[in-house]
PDB file as gemmi writes it, atoms N, CA and C in Angstrom:
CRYST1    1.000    1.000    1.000  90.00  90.00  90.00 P 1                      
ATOM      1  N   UNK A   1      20.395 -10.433 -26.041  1.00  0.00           N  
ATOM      2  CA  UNK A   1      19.415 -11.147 -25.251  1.00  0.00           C  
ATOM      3  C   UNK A   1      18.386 -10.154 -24.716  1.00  0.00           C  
ATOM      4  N   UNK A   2      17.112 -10.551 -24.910  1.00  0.00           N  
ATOM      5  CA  UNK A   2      16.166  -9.877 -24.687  1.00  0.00           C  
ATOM      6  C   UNK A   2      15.520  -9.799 -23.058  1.00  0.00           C  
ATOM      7  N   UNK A   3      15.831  -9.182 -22.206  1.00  0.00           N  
ATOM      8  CA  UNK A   3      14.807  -9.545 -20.794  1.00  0.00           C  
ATOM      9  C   UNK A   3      13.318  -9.295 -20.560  1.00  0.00           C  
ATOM     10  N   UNK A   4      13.016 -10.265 -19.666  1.00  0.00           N  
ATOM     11  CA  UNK A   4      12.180 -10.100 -19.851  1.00  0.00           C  
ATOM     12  C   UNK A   4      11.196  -9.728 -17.910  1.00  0.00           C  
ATOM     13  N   UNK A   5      12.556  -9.382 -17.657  1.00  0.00           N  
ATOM     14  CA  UNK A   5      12.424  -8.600 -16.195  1.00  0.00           C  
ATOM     15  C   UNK A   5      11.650  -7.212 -16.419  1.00  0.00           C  
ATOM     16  N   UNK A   6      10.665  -6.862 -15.281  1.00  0.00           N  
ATOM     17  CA  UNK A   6      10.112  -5.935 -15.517  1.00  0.00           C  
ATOM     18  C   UNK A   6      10.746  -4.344 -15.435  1.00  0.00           C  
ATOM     19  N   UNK A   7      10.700  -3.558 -16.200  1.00  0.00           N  
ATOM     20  CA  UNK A   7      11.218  -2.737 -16.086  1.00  0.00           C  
ATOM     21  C   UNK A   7      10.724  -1.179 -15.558  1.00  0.00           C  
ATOM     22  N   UNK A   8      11.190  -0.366 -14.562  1.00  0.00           N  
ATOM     23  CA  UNK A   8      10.661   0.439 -13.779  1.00  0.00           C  
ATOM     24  C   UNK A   8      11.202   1.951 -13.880  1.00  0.00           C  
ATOM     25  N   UNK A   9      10.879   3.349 -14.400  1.00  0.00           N  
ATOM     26  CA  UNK A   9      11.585   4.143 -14.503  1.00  0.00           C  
ATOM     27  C   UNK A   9      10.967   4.749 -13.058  1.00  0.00           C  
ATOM     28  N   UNK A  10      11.811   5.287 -12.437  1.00  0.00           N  
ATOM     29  CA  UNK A  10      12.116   5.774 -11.080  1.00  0.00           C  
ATOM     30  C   UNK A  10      12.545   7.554 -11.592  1.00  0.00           C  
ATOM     31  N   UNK A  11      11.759   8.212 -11.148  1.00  0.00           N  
ATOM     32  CA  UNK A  11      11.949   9.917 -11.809  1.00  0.00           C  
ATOM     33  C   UNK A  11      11.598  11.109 -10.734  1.00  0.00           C  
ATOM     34  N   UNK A  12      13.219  11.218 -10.124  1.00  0.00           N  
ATOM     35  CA  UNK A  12      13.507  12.415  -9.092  1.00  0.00           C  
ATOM     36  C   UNK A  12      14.086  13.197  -8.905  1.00  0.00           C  
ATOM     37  N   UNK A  13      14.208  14.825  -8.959  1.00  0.00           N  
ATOM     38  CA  UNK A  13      15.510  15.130  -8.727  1.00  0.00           C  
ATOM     39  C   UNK A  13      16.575  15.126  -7.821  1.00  0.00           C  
ATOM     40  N   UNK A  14      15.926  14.279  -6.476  1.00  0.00           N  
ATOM     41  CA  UNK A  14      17.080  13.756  -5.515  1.00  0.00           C  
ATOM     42  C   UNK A  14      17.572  12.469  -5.849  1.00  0.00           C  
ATOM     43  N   UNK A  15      18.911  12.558  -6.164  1.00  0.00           N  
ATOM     44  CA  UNK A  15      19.726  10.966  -5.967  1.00  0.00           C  
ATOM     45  C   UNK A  15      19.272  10.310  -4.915  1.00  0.00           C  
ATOM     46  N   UNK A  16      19.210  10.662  -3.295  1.00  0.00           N  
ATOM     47  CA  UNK A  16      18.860  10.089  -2.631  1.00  0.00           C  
ATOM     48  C   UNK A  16      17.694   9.138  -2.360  1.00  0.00           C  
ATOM     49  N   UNK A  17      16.497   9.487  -3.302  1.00  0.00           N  
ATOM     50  CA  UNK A  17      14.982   9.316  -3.117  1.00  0.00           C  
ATOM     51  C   UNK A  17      15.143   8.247  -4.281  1.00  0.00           C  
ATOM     52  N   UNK A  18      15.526   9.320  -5.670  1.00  0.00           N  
ATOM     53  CA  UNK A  18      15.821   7.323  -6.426  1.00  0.00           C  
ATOM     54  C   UNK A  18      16.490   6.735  -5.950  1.00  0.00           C  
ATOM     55  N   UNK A  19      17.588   6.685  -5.381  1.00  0.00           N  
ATOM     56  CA  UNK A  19      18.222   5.610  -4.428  1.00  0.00           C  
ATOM     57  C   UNK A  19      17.188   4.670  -3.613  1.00  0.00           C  
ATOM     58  N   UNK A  20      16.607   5.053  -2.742  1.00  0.00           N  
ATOM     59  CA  UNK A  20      15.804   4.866  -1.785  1.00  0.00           C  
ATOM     60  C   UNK A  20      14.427   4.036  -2.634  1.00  0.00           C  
ATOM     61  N   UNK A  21      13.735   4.375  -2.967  1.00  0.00           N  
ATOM     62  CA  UNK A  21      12.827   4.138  -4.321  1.00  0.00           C  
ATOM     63  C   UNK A  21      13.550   2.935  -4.733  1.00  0.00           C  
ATOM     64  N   UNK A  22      14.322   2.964  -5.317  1.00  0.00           N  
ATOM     65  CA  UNK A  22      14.763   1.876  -6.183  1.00  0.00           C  
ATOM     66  C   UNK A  22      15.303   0.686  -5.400  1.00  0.00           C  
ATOM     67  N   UNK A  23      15.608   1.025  -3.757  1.00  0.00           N  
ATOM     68  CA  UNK A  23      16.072  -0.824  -2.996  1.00  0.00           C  
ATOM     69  C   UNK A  23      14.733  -0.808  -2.361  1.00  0.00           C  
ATOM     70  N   UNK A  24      13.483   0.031  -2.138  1.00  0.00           N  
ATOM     71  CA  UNK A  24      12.421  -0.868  -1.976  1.00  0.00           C  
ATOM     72  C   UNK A  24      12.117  -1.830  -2.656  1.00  0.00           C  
ATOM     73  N   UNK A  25      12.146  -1.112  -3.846  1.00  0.00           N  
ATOM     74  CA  UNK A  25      10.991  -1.943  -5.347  1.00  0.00           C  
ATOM     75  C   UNK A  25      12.397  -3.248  -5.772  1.00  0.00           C  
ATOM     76  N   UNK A  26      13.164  -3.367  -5.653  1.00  0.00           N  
ATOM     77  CA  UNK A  26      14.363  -4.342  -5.329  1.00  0.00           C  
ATOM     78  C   UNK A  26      14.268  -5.116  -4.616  1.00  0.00           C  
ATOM     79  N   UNK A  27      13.868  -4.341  -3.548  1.00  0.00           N  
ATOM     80  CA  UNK A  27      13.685  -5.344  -2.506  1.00  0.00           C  
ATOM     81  C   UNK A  27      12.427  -6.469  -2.019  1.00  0.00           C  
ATOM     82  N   UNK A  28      11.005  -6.045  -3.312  1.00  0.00           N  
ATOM     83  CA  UNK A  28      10.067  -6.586  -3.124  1.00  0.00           C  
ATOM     84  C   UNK A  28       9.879  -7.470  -4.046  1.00  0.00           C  
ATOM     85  N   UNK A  29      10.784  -6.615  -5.300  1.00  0.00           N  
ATOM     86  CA  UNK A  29      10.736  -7.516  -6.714  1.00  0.00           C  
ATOM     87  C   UNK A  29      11.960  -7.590  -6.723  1.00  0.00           C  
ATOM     88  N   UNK A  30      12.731  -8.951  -6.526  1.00  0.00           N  
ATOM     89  CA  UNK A  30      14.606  -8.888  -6.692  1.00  0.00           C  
ATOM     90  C   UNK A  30      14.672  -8.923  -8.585  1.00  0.00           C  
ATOM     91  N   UNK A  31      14.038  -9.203  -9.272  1.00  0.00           N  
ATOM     92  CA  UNK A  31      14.220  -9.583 -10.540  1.00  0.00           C  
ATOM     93  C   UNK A  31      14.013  -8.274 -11.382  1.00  0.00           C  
ATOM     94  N   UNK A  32      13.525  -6.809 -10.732  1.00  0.00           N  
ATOM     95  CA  UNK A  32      12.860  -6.300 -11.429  1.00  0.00           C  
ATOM     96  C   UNK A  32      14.709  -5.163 -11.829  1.00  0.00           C  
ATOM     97  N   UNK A  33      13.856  -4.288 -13.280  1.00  0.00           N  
ATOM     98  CA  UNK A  33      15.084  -3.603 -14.004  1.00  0.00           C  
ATOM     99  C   UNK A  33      14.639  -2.122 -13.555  1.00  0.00           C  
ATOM    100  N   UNK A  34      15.564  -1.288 -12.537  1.00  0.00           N  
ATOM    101  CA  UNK A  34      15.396  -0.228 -12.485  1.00  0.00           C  
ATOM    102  C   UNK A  34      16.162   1.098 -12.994  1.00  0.00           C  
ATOM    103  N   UNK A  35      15.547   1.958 -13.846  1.00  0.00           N  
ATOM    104  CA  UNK A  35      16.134   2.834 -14.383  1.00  0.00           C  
ATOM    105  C   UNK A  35      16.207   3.703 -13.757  1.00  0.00           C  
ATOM    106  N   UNK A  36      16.945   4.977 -13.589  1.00  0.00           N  
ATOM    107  CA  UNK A  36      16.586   6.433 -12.483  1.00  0.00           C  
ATOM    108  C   UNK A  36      16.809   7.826 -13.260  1.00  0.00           C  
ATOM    109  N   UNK A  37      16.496   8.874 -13.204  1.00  0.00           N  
ATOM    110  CA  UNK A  37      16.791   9.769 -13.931  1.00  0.00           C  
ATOM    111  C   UNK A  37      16.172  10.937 -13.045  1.00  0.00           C  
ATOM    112  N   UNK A  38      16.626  12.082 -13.298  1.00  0.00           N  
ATOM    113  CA  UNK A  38      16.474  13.244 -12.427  1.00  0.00           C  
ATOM    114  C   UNK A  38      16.062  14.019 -12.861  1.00  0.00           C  
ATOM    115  N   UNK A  39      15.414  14.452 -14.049  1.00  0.00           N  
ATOM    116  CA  UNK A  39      14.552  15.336 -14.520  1.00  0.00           C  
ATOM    117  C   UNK A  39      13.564  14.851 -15.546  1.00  0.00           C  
ATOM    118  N   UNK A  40      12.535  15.834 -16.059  1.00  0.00           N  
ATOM    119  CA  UNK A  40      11.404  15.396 -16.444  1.00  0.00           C  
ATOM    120  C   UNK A  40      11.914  15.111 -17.834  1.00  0.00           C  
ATOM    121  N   UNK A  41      13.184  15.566 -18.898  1.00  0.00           N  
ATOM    122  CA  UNK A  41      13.604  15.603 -19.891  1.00  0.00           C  
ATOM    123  C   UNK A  41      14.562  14.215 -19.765  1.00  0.00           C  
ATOM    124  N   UNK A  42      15.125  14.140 -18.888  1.00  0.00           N  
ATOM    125  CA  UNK A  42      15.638  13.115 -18.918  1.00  0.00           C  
ATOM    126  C   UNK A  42      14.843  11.421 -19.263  1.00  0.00           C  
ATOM    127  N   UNK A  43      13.335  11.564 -18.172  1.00  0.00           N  
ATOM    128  CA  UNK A  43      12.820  10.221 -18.632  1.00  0.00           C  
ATOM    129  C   UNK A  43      12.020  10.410 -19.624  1.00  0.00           C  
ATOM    130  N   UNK A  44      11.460  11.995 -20.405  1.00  0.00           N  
ATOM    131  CA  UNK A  44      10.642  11.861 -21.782  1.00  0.00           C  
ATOM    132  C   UNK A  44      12.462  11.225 -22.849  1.00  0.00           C  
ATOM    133  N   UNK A  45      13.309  10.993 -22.595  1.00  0.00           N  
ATOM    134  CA  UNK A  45      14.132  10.434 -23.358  1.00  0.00           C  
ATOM    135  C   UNK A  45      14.335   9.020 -23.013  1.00  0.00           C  
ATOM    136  N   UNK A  46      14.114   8.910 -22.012  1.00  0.00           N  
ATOM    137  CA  UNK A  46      14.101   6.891 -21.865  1.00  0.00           C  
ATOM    138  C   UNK A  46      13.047   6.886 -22.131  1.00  0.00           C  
ATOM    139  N   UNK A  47      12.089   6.872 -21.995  1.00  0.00           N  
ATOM    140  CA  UNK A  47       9.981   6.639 -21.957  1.00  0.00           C  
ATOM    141  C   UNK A  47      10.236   6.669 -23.946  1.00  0.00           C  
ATOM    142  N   UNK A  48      10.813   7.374 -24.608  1.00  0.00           N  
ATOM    143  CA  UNK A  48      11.390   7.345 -25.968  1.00  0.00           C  
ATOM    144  C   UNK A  48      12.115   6.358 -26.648  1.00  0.00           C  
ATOM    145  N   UNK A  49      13.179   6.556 -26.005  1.00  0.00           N  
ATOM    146  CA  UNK A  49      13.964   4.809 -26.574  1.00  0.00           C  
ATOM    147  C   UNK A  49      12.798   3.567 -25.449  1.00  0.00           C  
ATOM    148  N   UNK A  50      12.336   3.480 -24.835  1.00  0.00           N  
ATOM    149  CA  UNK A  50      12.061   2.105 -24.792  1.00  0.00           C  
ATOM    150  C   UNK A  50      10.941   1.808 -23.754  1.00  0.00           C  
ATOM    151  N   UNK A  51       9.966   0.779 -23.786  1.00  0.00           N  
ATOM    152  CA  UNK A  51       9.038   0.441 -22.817  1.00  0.00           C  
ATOM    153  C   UNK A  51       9.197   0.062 -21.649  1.00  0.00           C  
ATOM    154  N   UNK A  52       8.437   1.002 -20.405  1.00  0.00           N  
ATOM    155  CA  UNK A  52       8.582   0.456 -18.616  1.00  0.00           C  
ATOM    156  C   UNK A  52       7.116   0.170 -18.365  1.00  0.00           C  
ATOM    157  N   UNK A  53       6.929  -0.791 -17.732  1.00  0.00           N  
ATOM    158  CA  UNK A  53       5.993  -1.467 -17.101  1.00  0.00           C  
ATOM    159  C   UNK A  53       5.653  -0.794 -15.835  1.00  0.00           C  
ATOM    160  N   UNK A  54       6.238   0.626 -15.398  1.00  0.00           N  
ATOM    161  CA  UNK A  54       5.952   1.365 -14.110  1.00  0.00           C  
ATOM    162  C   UNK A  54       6.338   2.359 -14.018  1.00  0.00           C  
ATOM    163  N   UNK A  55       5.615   3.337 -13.472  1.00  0.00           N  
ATOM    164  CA  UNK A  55       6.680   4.911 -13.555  1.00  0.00           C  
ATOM    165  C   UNK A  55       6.108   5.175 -12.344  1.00  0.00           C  
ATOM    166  N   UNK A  56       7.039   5.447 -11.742  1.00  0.00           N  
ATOM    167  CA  UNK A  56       7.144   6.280 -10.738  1.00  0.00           C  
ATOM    168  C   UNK A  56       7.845   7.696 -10.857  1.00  0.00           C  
ATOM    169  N   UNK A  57       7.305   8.795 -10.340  1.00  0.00           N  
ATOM    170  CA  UNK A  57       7.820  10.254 -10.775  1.00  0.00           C  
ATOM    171  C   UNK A  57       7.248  11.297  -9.676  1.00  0.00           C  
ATOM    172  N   UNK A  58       8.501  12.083  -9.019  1.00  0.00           N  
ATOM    173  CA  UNK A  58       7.907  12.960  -8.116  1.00  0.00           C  
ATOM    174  C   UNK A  58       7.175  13.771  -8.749  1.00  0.00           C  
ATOM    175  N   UNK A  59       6.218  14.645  -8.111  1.00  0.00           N  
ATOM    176  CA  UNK A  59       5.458  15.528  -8.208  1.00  0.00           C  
ATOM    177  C   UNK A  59       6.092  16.832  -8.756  1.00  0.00           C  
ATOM    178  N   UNK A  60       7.037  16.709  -8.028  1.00  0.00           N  
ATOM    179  CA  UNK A  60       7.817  18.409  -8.204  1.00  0.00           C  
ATOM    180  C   UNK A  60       9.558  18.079  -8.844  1.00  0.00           C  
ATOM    181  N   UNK A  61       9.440  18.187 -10.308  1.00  0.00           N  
ATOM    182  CA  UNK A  61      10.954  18.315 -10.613  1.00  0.00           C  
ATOM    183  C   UNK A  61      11.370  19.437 -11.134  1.00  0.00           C  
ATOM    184  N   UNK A  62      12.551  18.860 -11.206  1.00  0.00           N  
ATOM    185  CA  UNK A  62      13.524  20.312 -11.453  1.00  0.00           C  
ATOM    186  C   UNK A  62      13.028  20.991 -12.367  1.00  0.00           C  
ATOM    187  N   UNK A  63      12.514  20.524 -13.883  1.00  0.00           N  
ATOM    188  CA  UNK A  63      12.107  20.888 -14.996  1.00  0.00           C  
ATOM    189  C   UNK A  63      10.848  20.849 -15.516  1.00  0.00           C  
ATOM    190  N   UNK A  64      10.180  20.206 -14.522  1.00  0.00           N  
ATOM    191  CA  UNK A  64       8.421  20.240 -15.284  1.00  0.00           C  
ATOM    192  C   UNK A  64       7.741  19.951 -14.107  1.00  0.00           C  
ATOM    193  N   UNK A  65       6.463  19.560 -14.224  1.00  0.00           N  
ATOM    194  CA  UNK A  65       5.704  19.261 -13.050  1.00  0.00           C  
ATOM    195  C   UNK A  65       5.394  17.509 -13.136  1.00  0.00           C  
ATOM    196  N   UNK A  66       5.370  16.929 -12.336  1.00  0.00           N  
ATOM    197  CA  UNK A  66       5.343  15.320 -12.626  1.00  0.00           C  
ATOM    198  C   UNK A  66       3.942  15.129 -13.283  1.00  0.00           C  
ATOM    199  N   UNK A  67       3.155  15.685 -12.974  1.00  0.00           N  
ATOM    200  CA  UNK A  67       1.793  15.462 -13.394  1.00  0.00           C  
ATOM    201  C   UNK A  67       1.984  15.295 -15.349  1.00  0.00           C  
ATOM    202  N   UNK A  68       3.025  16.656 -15.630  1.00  0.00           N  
ATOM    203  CA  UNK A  68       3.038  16.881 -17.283  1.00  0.00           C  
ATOM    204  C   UNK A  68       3.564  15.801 -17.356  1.00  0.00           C  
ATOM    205  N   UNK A  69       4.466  14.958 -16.454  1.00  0.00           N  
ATOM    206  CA  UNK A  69       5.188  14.009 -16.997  1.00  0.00           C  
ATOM    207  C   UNK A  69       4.332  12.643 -17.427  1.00  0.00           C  
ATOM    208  N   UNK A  70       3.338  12.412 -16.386  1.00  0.00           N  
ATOM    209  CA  UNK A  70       2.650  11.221 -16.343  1.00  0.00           C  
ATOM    210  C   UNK A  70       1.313  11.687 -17.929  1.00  0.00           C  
ATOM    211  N   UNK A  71       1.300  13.144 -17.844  1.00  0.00           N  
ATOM    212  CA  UNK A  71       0.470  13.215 -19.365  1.00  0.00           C  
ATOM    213  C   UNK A  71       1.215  12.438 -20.757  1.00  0.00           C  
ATOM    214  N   UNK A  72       2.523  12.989 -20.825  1.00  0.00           N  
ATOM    215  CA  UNK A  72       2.920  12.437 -21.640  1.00  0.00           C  
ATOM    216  C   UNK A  72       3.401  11.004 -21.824  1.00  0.00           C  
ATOM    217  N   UNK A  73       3.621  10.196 -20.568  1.00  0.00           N  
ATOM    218  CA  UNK A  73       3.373   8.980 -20.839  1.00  0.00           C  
ATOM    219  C   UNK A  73       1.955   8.425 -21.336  1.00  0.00           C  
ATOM    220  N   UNK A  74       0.933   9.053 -20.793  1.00  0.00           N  
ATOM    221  CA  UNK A  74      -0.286   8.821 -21.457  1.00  0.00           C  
ATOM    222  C   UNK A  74      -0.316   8.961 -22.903  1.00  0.00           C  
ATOM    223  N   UNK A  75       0.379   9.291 -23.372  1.00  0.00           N  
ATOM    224  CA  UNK A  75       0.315  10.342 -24.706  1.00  0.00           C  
ATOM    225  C   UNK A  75       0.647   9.169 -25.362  1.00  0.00           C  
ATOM    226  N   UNK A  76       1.674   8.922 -24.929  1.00  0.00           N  
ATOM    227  CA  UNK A  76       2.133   7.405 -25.864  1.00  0.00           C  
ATOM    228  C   UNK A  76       1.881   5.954 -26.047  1.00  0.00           C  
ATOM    229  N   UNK A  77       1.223   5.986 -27.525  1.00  0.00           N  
ATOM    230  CA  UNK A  77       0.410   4.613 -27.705  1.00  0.00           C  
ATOM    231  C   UNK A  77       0.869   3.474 -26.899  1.00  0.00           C  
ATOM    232  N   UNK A  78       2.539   3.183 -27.104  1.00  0.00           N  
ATOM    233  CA  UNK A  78       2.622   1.875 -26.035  1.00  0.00           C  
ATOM    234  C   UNK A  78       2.743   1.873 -24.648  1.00  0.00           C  
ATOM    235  N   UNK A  79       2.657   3.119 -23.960  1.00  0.00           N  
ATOM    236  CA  UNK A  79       2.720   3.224 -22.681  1.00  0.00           C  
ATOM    237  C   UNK A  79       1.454   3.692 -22.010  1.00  0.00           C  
ATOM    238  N   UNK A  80       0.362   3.641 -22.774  1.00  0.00           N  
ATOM    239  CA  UNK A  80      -0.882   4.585 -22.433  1.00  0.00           C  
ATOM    240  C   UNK A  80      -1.756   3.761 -20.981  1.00  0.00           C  
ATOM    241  N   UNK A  81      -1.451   2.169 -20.874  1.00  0.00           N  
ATOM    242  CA  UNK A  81      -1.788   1.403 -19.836  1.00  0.00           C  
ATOM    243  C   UNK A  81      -0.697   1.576 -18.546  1.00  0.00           C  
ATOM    244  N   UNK A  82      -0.008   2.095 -18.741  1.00  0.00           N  
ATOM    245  CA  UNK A  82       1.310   1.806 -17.738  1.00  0.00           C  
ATOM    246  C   UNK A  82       1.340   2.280 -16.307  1.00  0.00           C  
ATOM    247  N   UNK A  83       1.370   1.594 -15.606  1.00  0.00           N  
ATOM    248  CA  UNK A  83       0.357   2.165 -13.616  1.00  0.00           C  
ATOM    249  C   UNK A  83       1.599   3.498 -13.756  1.00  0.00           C  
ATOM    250  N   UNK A  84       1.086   4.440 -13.067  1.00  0.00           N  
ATOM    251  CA  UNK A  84       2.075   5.221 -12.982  1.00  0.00           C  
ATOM    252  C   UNK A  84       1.565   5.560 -11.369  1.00  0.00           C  
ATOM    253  N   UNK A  85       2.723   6.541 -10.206  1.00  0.00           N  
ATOM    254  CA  UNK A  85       2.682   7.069  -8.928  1.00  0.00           C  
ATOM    255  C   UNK A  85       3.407   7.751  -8.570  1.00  0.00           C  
ATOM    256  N   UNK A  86       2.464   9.028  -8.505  1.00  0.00           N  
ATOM    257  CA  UNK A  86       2.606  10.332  -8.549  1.00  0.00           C  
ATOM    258  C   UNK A  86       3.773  10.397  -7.067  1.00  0.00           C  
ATOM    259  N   UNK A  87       4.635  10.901  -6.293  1.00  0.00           N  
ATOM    260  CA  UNK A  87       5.263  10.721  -5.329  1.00  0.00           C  
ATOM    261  C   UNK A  87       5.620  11.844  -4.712  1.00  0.00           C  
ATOM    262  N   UNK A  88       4.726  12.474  -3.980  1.00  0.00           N  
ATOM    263  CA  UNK A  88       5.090  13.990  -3.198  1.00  0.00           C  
ATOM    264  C   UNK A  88       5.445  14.048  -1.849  1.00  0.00           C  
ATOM    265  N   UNK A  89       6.576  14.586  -1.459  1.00  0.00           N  
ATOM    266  CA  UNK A  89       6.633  15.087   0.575  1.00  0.00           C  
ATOM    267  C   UNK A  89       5.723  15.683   0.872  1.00  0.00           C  
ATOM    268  N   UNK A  90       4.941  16.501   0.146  1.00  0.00           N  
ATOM    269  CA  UNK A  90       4.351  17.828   0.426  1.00  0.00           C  
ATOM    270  C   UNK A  90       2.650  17.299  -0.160  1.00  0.00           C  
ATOM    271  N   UNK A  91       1.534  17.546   0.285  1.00  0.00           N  
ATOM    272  CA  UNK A  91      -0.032  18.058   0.013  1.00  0.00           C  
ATOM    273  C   UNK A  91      -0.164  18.991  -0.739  1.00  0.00           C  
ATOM    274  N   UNK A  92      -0.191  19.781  -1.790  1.00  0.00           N  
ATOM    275  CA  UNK A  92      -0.533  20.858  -2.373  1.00  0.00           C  
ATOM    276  C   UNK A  92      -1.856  21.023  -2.802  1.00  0.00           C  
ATOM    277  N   UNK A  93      -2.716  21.991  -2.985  1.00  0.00           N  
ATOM    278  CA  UNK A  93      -3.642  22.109  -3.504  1.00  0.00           C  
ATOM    279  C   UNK A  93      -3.847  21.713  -5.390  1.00  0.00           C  
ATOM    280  N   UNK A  94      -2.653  21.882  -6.097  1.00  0.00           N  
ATOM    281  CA  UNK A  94      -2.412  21.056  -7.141  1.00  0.00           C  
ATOM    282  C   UNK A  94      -2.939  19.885  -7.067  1.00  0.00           C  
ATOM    283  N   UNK A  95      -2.807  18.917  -6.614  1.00  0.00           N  
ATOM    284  CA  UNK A  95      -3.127  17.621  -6.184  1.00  0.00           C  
ATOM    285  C   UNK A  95      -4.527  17.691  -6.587  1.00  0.00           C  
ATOM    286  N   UNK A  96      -5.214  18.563  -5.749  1.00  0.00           N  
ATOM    287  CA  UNK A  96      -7.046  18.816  -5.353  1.00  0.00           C  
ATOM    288  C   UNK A  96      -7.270  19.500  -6.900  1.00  0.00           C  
ATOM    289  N   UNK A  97      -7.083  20.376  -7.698  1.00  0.00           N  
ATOM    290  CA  UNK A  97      -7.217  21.180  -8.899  1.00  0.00           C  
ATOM    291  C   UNK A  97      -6.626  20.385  -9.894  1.00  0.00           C  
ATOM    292  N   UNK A  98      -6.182  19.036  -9.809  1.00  0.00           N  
ATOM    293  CA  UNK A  98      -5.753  18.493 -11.264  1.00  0.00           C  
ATOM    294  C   UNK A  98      -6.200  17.016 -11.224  1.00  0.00           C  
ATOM    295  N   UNK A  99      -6.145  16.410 -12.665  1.00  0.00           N  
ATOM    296  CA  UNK A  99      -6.405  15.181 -12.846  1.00  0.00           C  
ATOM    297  C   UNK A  99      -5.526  14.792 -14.179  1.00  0.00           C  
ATOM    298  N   UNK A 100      -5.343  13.212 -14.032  1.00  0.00           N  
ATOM    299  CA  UNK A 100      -4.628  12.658 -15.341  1.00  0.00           C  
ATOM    300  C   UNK A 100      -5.649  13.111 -16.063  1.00  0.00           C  
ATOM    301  N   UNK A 101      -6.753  12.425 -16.295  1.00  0.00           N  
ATOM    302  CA  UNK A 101      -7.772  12.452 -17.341  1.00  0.00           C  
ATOM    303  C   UNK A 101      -8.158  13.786 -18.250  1.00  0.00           C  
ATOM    304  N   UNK A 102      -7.941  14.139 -16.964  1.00  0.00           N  
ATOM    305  CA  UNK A 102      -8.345  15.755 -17.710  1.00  0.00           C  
ATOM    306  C   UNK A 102      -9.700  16.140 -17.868  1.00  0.00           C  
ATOM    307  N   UNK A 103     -10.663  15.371 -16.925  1.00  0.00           N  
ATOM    308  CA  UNK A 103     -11.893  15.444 -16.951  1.00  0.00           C  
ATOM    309  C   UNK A 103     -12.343  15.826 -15.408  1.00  0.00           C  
ATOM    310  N   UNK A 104     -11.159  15.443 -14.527  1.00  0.00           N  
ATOM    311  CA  UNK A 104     -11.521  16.174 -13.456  1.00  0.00           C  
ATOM    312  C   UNK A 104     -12.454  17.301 -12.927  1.00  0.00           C  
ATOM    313  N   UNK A 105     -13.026  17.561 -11.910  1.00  0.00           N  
ATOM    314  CA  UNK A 105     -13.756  18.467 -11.307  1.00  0.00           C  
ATOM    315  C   UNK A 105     -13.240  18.848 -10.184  1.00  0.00           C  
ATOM    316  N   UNK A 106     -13.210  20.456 -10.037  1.00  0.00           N  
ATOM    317  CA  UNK A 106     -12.117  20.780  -8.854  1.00  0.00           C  
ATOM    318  C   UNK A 106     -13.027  21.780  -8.083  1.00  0.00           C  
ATOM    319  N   UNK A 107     -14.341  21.022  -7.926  1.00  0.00           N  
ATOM    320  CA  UNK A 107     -15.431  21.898  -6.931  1.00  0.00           C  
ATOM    321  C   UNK A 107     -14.934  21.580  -5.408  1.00  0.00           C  
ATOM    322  N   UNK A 108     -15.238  22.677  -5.051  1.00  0.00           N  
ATOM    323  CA  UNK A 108     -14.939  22.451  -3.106  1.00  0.00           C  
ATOM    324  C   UNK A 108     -15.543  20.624  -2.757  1.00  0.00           C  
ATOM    325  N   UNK A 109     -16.625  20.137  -3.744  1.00  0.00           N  
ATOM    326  CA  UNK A 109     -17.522  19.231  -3.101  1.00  0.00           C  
ATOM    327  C   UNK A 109     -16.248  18.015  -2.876  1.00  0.00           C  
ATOM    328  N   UNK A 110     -15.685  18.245  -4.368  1.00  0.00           N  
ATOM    329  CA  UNK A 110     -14.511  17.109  -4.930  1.00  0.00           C  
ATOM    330  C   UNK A 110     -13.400  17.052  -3.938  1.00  0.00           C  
ATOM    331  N   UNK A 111     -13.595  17.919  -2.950  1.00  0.00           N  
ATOM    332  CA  UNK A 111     -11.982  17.986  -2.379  1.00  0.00           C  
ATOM    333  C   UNK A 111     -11.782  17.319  -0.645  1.00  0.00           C  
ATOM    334  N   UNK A 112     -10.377  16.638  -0.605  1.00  0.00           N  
ATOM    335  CA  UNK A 112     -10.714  16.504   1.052  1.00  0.00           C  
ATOM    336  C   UNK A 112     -10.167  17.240   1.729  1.00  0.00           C  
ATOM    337  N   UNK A 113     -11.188  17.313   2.821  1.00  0.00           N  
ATOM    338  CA  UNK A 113     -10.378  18.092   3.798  1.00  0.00           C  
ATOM    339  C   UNK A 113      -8.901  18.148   4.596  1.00  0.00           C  
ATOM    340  N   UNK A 114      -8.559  18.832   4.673  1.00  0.00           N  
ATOM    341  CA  UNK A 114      -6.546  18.718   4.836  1.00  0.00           C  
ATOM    342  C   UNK A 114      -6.934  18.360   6.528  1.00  0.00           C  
ATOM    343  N   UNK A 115      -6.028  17.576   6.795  1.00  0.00           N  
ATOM    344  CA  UNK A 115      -5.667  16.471   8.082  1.00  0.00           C  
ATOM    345  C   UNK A 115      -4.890  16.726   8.650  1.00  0.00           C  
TER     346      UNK A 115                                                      
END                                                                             
């Protein structure tokens, strides 16, 4: 049987945070399918076997940087629309010096001021 519940990969290296992560989005969508995985190798192997309608992925994992992660979902023809959110504790200047697109501009003009 095929579902047709939406499906959400959740990508952290704290158990706690996909934990947490995953009974919000539960809790807003009861119907929705959440996957979790703790490194960046781990969800380029689900994002592989099969299509999510959402990615969520910290910024900083154990094994890559989330940003490479959300490139390579771009990368892939059936996931190239797929909302993705980037999820950091921390502000880094990374943030200000990068873009999905890759067309970004990382002039002082482009940047905000830290708060």
């Amino acid at each position: 049987m095929v579902s047709t519940s939406p499906r959400v990969l959740v990508v952290d290296g704290s158990r706690v945070v996909r934990q947490l992560l995953t009974r919000v989005l539960q809790a807003e969508v009861p119907e929705i399918e959440t996957v979790g995985c703790g490194s960046g190798a781990d969800a380029r192997r689900l994002l592989d076997d099969g299509v999510f309608d959402f990615v969520t992925t910290a910024l900083r994992l154990p094994d890559m940087d989330g940003l490479e992660l959300a490139h390579y979902v771009r990368a892939s023809p059936a996931q190239t629309y797929v909302p993705i959110v980037v999820v950091s504790g921390d502000v880094d200047d990374r943030l200000h010096r990068r873009s999905l697109g890759g067309k970004g501009d990382s002039t002082e003009s482009n940047r905000r001021p830290h708060t």
